[in-house]
C-alpha positions in Angstrom: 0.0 0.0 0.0 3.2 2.3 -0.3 2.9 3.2 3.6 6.4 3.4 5.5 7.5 1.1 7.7 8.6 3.3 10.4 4.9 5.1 10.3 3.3 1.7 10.2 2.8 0.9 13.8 1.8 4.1 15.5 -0.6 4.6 12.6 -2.2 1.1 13.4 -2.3 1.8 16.9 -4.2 5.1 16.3 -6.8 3.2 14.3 -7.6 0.6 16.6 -7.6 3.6 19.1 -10.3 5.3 17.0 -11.8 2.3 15.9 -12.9 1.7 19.4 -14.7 5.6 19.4 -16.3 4.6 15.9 -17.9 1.3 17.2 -19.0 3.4 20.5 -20.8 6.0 18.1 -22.1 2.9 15.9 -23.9 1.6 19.5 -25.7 5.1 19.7 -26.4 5.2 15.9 -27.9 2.0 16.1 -30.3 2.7 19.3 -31.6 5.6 17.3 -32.3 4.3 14.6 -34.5 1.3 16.2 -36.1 3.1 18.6 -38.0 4.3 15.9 -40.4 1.1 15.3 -42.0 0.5 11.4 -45.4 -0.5 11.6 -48.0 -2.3 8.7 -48.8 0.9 7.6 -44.8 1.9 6.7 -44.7 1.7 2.9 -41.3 0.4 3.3 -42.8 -2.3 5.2 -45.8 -3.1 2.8 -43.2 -2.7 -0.2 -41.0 -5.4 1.6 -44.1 -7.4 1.5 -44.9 -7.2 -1.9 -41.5 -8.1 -2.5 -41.9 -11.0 -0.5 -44.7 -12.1 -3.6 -43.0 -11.4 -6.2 -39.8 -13.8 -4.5 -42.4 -16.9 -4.0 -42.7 -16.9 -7.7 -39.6 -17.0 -8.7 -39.2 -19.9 -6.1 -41.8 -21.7 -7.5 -40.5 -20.8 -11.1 -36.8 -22.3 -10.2 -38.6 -25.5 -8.5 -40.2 -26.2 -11.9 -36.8 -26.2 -13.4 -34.6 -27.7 -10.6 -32.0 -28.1 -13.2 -31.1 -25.2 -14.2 -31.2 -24.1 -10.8 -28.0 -27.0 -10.0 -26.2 -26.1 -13.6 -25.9 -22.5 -12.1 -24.4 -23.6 -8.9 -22.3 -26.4 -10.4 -21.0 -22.9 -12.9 -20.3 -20.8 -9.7 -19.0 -23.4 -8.6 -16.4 -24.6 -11.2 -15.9 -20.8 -11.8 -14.8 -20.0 -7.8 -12.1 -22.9 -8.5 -10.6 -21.1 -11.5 -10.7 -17.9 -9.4 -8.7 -19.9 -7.0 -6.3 -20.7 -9.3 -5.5 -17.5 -11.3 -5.1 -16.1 -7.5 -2.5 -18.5 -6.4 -0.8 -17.8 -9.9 -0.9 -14.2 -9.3 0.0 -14.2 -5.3 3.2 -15.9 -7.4 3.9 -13.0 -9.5 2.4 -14.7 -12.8 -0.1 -12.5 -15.8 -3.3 -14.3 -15.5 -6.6 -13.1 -16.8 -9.2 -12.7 -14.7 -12.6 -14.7 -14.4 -14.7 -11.9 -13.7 -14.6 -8.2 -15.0 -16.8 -5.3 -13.6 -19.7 -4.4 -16.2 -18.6 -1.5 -18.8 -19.1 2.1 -16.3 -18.9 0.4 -13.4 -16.4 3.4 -11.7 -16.0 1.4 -8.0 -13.2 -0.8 -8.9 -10.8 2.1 -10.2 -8.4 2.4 -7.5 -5.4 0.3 -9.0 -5.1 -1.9 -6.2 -8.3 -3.3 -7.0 -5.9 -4.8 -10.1 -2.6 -5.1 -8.8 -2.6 -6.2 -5.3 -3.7 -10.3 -5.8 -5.5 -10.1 -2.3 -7.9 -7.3 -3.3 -8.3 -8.6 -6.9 -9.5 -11.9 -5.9 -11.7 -10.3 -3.3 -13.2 -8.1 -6.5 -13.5 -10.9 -8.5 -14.9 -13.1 -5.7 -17.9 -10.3 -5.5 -18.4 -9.8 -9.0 -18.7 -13.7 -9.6 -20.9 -14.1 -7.8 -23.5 -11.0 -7.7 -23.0 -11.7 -12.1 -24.2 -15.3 -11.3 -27.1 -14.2 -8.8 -28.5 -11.7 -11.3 -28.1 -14.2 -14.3 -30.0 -16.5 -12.6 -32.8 -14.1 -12.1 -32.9 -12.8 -16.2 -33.0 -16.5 -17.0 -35.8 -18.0 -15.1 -38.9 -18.5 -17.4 -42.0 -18.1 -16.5 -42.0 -15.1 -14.4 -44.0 -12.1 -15.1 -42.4 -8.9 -16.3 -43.5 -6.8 -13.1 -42.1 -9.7 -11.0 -38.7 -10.0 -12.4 -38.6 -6.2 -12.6 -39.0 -5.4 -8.7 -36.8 -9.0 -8.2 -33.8 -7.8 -10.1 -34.2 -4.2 -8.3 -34.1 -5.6 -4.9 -31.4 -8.4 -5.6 -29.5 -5.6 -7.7 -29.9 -3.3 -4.2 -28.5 -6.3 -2.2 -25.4 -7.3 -4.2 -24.6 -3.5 -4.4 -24.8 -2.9 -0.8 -22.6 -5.8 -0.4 -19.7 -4.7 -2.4 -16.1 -4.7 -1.1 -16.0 -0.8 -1.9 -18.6 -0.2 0.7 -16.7 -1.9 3.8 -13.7 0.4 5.5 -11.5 -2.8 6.0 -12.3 -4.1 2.3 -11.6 -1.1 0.3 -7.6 -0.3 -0.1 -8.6 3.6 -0.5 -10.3 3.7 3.0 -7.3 1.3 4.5 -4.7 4.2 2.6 -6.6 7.2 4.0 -7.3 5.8 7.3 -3.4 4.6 8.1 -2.6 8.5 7.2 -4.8 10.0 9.0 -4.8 8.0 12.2 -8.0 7.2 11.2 -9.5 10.3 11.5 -11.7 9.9 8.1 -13.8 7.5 10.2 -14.3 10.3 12.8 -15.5 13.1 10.4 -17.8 10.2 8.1 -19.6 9.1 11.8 -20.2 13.0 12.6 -21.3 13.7 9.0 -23.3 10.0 9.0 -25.5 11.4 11.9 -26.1 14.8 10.7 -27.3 13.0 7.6 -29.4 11.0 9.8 -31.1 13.7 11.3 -31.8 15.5 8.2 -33.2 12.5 6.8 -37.0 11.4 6.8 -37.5 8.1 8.2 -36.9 4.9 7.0 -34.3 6.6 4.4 -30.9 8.2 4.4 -30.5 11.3 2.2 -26.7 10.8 1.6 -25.3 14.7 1.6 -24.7 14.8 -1.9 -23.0 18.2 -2.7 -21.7 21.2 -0.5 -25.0 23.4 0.0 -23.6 25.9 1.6 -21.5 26.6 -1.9 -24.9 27.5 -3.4 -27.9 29.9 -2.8 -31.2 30.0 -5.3 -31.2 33.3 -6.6 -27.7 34.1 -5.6 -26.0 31.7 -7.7 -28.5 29.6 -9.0 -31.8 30.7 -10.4 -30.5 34.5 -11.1 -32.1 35.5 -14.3 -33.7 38.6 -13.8 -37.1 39.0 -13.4 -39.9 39.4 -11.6 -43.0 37.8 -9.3 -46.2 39.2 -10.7 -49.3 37.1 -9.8 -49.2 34.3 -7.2 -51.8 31.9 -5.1 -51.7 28.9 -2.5 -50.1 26.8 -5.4 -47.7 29.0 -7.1 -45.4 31.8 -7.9 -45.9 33.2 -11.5 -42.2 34.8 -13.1 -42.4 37.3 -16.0 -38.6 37.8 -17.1 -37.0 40.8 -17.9 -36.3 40.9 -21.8 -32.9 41.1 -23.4 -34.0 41.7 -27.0 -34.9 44.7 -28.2 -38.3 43.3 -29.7 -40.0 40.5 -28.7 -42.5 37.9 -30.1 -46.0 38.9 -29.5 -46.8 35.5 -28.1 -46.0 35.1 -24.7 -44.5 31.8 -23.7 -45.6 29.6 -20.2 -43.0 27.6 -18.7 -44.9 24.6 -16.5 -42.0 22.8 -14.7 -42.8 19.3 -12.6 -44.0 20.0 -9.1 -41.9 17.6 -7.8 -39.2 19.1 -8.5 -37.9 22.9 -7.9 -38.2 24.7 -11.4 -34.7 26.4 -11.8 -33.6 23.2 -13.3 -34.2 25.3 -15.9 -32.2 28.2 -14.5 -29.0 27.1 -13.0 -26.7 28.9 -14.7 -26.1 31.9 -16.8 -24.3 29.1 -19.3 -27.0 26.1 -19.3 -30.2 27.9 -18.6 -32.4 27.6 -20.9 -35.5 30.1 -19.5 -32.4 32.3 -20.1 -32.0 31.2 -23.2 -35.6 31.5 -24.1 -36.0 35.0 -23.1 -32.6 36.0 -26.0 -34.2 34.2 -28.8 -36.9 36.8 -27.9 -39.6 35.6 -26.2 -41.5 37.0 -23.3 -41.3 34.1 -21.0 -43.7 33.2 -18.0 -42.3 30.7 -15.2 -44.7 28.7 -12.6 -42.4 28.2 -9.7 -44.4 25.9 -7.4 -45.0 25.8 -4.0 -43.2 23.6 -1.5 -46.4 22.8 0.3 -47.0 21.7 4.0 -49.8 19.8 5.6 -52.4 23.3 5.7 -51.9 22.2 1.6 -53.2 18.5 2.2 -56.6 18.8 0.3 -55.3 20.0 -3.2 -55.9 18.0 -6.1 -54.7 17.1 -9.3 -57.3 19.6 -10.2 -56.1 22.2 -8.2 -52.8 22.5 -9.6 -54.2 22.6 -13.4 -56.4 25.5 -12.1 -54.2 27.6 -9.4 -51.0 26.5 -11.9 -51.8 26.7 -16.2 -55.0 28.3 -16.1 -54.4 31.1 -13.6 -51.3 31.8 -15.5 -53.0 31.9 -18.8 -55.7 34.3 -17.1 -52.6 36.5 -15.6 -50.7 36.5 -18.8 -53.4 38.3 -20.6 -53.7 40.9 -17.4 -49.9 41.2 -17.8 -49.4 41.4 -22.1 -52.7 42.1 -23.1 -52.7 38.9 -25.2 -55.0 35.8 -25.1 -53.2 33.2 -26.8 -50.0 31.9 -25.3 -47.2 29.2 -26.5 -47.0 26.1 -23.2 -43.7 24.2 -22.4 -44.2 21.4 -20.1 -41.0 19.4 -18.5 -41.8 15.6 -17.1 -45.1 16.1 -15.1 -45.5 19.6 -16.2 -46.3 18.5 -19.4 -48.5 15.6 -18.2 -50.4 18.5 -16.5 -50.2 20.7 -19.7 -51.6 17.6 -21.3 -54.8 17.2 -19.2 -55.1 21.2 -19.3 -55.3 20.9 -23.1 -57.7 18.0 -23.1 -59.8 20.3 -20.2 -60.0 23.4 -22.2 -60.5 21.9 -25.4 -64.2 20.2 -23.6 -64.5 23.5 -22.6 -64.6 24.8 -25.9 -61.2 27.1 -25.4 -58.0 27.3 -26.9 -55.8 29.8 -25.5 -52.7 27.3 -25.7 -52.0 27.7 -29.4 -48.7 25.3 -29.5 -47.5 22.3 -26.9 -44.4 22.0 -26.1 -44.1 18.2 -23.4 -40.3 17.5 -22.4 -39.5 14.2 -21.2 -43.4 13.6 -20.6 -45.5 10.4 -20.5 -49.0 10.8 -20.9 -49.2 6.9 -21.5 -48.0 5.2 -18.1 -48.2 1.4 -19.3 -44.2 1.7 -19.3 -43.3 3.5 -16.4 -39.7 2.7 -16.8 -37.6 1.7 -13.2 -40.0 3.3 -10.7 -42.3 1.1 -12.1 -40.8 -1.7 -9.5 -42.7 0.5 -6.5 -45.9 1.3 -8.2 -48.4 -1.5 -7.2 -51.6 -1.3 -4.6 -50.3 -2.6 -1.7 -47.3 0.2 -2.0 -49.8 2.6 -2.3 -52.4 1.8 -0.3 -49.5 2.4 2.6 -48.0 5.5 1.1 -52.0 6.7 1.4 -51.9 5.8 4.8 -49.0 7.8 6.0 -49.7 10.8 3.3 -53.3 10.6 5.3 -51.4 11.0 8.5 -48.6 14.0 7.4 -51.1 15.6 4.8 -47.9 15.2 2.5 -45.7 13.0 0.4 -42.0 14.1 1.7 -39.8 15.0 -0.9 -36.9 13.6 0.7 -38.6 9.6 0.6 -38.9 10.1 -3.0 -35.5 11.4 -3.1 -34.4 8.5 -1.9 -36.5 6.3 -4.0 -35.0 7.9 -7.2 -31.6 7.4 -6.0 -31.8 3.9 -5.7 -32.5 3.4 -9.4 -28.9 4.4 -9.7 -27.5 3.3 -6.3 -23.7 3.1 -7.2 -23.7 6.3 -8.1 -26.3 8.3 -6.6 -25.9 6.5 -2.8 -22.8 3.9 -2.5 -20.2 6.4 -3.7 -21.1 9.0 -1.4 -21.6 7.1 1.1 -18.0 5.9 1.0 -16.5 9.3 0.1 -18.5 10.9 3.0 -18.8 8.4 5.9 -15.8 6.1 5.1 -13.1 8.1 3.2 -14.5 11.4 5.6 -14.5 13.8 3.0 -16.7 16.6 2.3 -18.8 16.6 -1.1 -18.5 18.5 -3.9 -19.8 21.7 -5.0 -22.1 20.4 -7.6 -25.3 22.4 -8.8 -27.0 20.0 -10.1 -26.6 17.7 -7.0 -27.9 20.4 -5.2 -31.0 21.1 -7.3 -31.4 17.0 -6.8 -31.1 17.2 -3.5 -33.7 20.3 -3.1 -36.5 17.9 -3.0 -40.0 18.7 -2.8 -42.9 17.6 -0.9 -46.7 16.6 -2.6 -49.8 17.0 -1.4 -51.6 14.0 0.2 -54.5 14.2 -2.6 -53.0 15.3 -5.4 -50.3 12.6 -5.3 -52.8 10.2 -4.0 -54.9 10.8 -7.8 -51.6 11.2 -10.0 -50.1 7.8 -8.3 -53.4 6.1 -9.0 -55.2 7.2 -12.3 -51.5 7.6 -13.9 -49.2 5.0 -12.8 -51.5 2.6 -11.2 -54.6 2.4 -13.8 -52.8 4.7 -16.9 -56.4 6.4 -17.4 -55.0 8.8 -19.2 -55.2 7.8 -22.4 -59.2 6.7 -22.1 -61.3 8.4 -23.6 -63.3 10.0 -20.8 -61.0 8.0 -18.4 -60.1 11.1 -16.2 -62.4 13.7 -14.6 -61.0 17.3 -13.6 -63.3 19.9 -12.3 -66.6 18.3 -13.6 -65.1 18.0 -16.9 -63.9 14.4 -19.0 -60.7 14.1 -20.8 -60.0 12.7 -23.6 -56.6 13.8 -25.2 -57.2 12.4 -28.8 -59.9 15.9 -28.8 -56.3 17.8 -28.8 -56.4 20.0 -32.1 -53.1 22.3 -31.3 -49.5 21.1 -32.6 -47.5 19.8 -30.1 -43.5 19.1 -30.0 -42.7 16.1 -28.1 -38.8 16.2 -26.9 -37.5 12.7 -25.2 -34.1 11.1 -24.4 -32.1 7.9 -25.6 -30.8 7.5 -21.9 -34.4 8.4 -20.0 -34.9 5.9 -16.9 -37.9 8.0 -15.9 -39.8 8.9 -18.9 -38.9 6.2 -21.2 -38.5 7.6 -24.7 -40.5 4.5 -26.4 -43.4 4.9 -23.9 -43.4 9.1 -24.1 -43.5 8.7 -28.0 -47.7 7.6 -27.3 -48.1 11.4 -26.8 -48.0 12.5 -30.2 -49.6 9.1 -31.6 -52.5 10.0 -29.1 -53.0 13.8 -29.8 -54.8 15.0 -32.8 -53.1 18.0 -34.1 -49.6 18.7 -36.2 -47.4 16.7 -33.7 -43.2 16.2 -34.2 -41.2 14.2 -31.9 -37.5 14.9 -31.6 -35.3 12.5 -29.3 -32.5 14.1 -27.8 -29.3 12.5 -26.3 -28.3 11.4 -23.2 -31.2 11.5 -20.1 -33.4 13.0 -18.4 -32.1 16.1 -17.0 -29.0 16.5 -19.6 -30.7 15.9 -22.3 -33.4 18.2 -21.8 -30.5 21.0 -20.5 -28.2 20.9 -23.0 -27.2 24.7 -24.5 -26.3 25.3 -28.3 -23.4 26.1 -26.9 -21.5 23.1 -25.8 -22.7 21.4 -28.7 -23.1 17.9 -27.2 -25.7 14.8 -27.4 -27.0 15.3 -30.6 -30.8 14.8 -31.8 -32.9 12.9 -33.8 -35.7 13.8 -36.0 -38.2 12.6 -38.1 -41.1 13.9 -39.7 -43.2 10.7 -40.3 -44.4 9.3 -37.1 -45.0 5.6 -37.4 -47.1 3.5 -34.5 -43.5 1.6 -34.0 -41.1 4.2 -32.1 -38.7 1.8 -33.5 -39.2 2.2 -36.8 -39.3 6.2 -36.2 -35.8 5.5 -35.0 -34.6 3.5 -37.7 -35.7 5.9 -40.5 -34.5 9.1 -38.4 -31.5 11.6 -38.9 -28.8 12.2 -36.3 -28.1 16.1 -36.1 -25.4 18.1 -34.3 -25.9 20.5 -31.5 -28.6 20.6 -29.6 -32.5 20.3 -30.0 -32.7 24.0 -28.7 -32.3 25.0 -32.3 -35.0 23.1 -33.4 -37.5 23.9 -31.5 -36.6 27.5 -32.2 -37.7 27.0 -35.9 -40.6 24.9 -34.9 -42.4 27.3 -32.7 -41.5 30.0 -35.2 -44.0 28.4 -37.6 -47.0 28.1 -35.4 -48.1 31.9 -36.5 -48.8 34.9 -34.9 -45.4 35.4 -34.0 -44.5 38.6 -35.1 -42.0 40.9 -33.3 -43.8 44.0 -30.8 -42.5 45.9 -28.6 -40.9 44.3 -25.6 -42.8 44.1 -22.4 -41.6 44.9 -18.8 -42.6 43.0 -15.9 -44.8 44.9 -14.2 -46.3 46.9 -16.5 -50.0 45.2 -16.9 -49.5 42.8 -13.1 -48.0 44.5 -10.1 -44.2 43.3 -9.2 -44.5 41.5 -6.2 -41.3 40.6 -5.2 -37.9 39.7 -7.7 -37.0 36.5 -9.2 -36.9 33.6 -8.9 -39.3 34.6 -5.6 -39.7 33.1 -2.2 -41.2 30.2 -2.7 -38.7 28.2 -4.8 -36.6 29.2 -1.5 -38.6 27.5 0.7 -36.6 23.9 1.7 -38.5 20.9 3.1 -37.7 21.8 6.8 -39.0 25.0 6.7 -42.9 24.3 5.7 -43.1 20.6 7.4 -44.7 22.6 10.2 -46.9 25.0 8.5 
C-alpha cells in the first residue's frame, strides 16, 4: 500500500484507538435508529411485503426447473475454482486473466489496487462472480411475469450492491490508505457527517449529503435570471422575465415545470439555462415556480394544480401582455399536467394554448420505466396511509427512492466518500438542485399515483375527470412538440413517444441524447448529445428510430424553428414586468426558497 515502515505501527495503533470511538458511536447510531419502530402501515414495510410475492414466484418458477437451478451452482462453482487458481498464480507474481470483469461504467473498482494487489483482486472478482451469477440466474428464469422479475432484479440488484467490497472500511484499499494517514480520523469526520445526515433524513431513508449546500444559494448563484414575481396563489409563484431583445415575439411563452421538483432546473446557470436562453431568442417568457407545500396544503388535487398553476397563468398572462393566446412548455409532469389542461380546455370549448411543447413527458403510463418496480396497490395503499397521516408526500422519501434506481452512483459512492473516506462533497449544482426535493400534497399525489401510474387512465377516452369536466386527449387539435431522451430511466422515450400518436393535431417528436435532465439541459453552446428527428411518425417508435436523422448541437435550435412556424409570431414591442400585473417581489421569488424543513410545520 506504499505506507512506510517506520509510520506503520503508531498509525495502526491510532486506528484501533479510533476504531474503538467509531464502534461506540455505531452503539448510539444503532439505538436511534431502532427506537423508531415500522409499523403495517410503513410503505417500506408493505413494499417489503410485496417483495416478499413477487420472491415466492420466482421460487416456484426455479422448483419447476430444478436443473437449471444445479447447472448454475455447479458454474459458480467450477468458476470459484478457477478464481482460486489465477489467485494463487498471481500471489506468485504470474499475468493471468481474470474470471470476472466489472460491467462497462462500473467506476468502483478504479483504485489500481483493485488490479494489482492479488489479495484485493480476488476479493473483486470473488464479488463480482458471484452477484453476475445471482442476477443471471434471475434474467434466465422463465415463466416469471415482467412486473415480477422487474421489482426482483431491483431488490437483488440493491443487495449485491450494498454488499460490495467498496462499501466496507476494511475491504476497500482507498479507505485502509486514508485511514493509516490519517490515524484514522476519516472514520471520525464520516460518523459526525453520518448522523447529521441521519437527522436531516425522513424516516426509513438516508438522504446521503450529496454536494456542498452551503456553496450555493437560489437566486444568488443559481436561479439569477432577472425577473420578476407578478401574480401568485396557494399553489404558485408566477415569473415574467425581464427581456434582453430589443423586440420580442407577440406571443408570450408559459414555462410549467414538474412540481416535484424545484423549477430552476431550468435556471442554473447563466451558461445552461435555458429560461435564459428563451428570453434572448426573444420571447416574453412566464415561469410557474411551485409551492413547497405543508400539511395546511393536504386537500389540493390534481385539479387544483391545473387550475391555481396553467390556467391562472393563462388568465394572468393576458392581465400582464394584453394577449390571449400563449405558447406552453411542459417538463416531465408539467407537461402531463399541460396535457390534461389541453384535453380540459379543449371540452370546454377554449383554446388559449396555441402550440405544446411536453419535455421528457409520459401521458401513457403502461411503461413506467424503473420506478415502475414500486408502483403496485399494496405500496400505495401504505404510502395513502402515512400521506393521510402527514397531509404530505415528503420530498426527501422520493428522493431517496430515485436514488436507488442508480445506487452506485447516486448513494454507494457517497456514502463511501463521505462516511468512510471522511470527505466533504463536492460543490455540484446540479446535486444540489437533486437534493432540493419537494414535498406533494396528500391528494393530489394520491390521484396522480393512481389514475396515472396505477390504472394509466390517461389515455381513455373519458377516463379522467377534472373539475366536472372528462378528458379525452385524442380531442387535442393544437400542434405539439414532443422532446424525449435515448438515456431516459424516468420517462422512457419509447413509452413518451404515445403522446403524439395519441394527440390529434400537427405533432413532431424529436429525441434528444443522453437522459433525463442533460438531455433536456443541453445549450447550443456546448454542442453535445446530438438529436434525432423525423417527420413521419410511425405507431412503432422503432421504426421512427430506424428511419430518423442524427443532427449536431442541440435540439434547442430546433425547437426554435418549430415554434416559429405556429403563427402569430410577429415581433412587438418588448414588455416589462410589471407593467399590466404588479411586481410583487424579484425573481426567482420566495417560494422556490422554501426547503422541506422550513414548511413541514406550517
Amino acid at each position: 500500500m506504499n505506507v512506510p515502515k517506520e509510520s506503520m505501527e503508531t498509525a495502526i495503533r491510532d486506528y484501533y484507538e479510533v476504531a474503538g470511538q467509531v464502534a461506540e458511536q455505531y452503539g448510539h447510531l444503532l439505538q436511534k435508529a431502532i427506537s423508531q419502530p415500522t409499523s403495517a402501515e410503513d410503505p417500506a414495510a408493505s413494499v417489503l411485503s410485496d417483495f416478499s410475492k413477487s420472491f415466492q414466484e420466482l421460487g416456484e418458477q426455479l422448483m419447476k426447473n430444478p436443473a437449471r437451478l444445479a447447472e448454475a451452482q455447479m458454474e459458480l462453482l467450477k468458476k470459484q475454482q478457477q478464481l482460486f487458481q489465477t489467485a494463487t498464480l498471481k500471489f506468485l507474481g504470474k499475468e493471468v486473466a481474470p474470471v470476472a470483469t466489472p460491467e462497462p461504467g462500473d467506476k468502483r473498482f478504479k483504485d489500481e489496487q483493485w488490479n494489482e494487489n492479488p489479495l484485493f483482486d480476488y476479493i473483486k472478482q470473488l464479488y463480482l462472480l458471484q452477484g453476475q451469477t445471482l442476477m443471471n440466474m434471475i434474467k434466465g428464469t422463465e415463466g416469471l411475469s415482467e412486473h415480477s422479475k422487474q421489482k426482483i432484479e431491483y431488490f437483488v440488484r440493491q443487495y449485491i450492491n450494498a454488499l460490495s467490497p467498496t462499501n466496507f472500511a476494511a475491504l476497500n484499499p482507498e479507505v485502509i490508505r486514508k485511514t493509516l494517514e490519517s490515524g484514522g480520523k476519516n472514520l471520525l469526520d464520516g460518523m459526525a457527517q453520518l448522523m447529521k445526515d441521519m437527522d436531516d433524513s425522513v424516516k426509513g431513508a438516508l438522504n446521503v449529503a450529496m454536494t456542498d449546500t452551503s456553496a450555493f444559494q437560489v437566486g444568488r448563484n443559481l436561479a439569477t435570471t432577472p425577473g420578476k414575481v407578478v401574480y401568485q396563489n396557494d399553489l404558485m409563484q408566477l415569473i415574467q422575465y425581464t427581456p434582453t431583445t430589443a423586440k420580442t415575439f407577440k406571443r408570450p411563452l408559459l414555462v410549467i415545470p414538474p412540481f416535484i421538483n424545484k423549477f430552476y432546473i431550468l435556471d442554473m446557470r447563466e451558461n445552461n439555462s435555458f429560461i435564459k436562453w428563451l428570453v434572448d431568442q426573444g420571447h416574453t417568457v412566464f415561469c410557474i415556480s411551485w409551492v413547497n407545500p405543508g400539511p395546511s396544503l393536504r386537500d389540493k388535487g390534481f385539479e387544483d394544480y391545473m387550475q391555481e398553476g396553467p390556467l391562472d397563468a393563462i388568465a394572468a398572462i393576458e392581465k400582464a401582455t394584453g394577449e390571449k393566446e400563449v405558447n406552453a412548455i411542459g417538463y416531465c409532469l408539467g407537461g402531463t399536467l399541460l396535457a390534461a389542461t389541453l384535453a380540459y380546455l379543449k371540452k370546454k370549448k377554449k383554446e388559449p394554448i396555441k402550440a405544446a411543447t411536453f419535455l421528457a413527458t409520459l401521458t401513457d403510463f403502461s411503461q413506467p420505466g424503473e420506478i415502475g418496480v414500486f408502483i403496485n396497490e399494496t405500496a400505495i395503499s401504505a404510502l395513502e396511509k402515512q400521506m393521510n397521516l402527514l397531509g404530505f408526500y415528503d420530498g426527501r422519501q422520493m428522493a431517496f427512492s430515485f436514488n436507488t434506481l442508480r445506487e452506485n452512483d447516486l448513494f454507494w459512492s457517497f456514502f463511501i466518500n463521505n462516511y468512510l473516506k471522511g470527505e466533504r462533497p463536492a460543490a455540484f449544482d446540479l446535486l444540489y438542485w437533486n437534493t432540493d426535493s419537494t414535498n406533494l400534497p396528500a391528494r393530489m399525489h394520491s390521484f396522480y399515483l393512481r389514475n396515472m401510474y396505477l390504472y394509466n387512465k390517461l389515455i381513455e377516452k373519458d377516463g379522467i375527470e377534472l373539475n366536472g369536466v372528462k378528458l379525452d386527449l385524442r380531442q387535442i387539435s393544437v400542434p405539439t412538440y414532443f422532446l424525449s431522451t435515448a438515456q431516459d430511466h424516468i420517462a422512457l422515450w419509447q413509452a413518451t413517444y404515445t403522446g403524439p400518436l395519441l394527440m390529434g393535431g400537427k405533432n413532431r417528436f424529436v429525441l434528444g441524447g443522453s437522459g433525463h435532465i442533460a438531455g433536456v439541459v443541453n445549450p447550443p453552446a456546448q454542442n453535445k448529445y446530438g438529436y434525432w428527428t423525423n417527420d413521419n411518425l410511425p405507431q412503432d417508435p422503432n421504426e421512427w428510430y430506424r428511419n430518423a436523422t442524427q443532427n449536431e448541437g442541440s435540439w434547442w435550435n430546433d425547437w426554435q424553428q418549430w415554434v416559429l412556424q405556429q403563427g402569430n409570431m410577429e415581433e412587438v414591442d418588448v414588455r416589462q414586468p410589471g407593467t399590466g400585473l404588479e411586481v410583487i417581489e424579484d425573481a426567482p421569488g420566495r417560494y422556490v426558497k422554501q426547503r422541506i424543513i422550513d414548511v413541514l410545520h406550517k
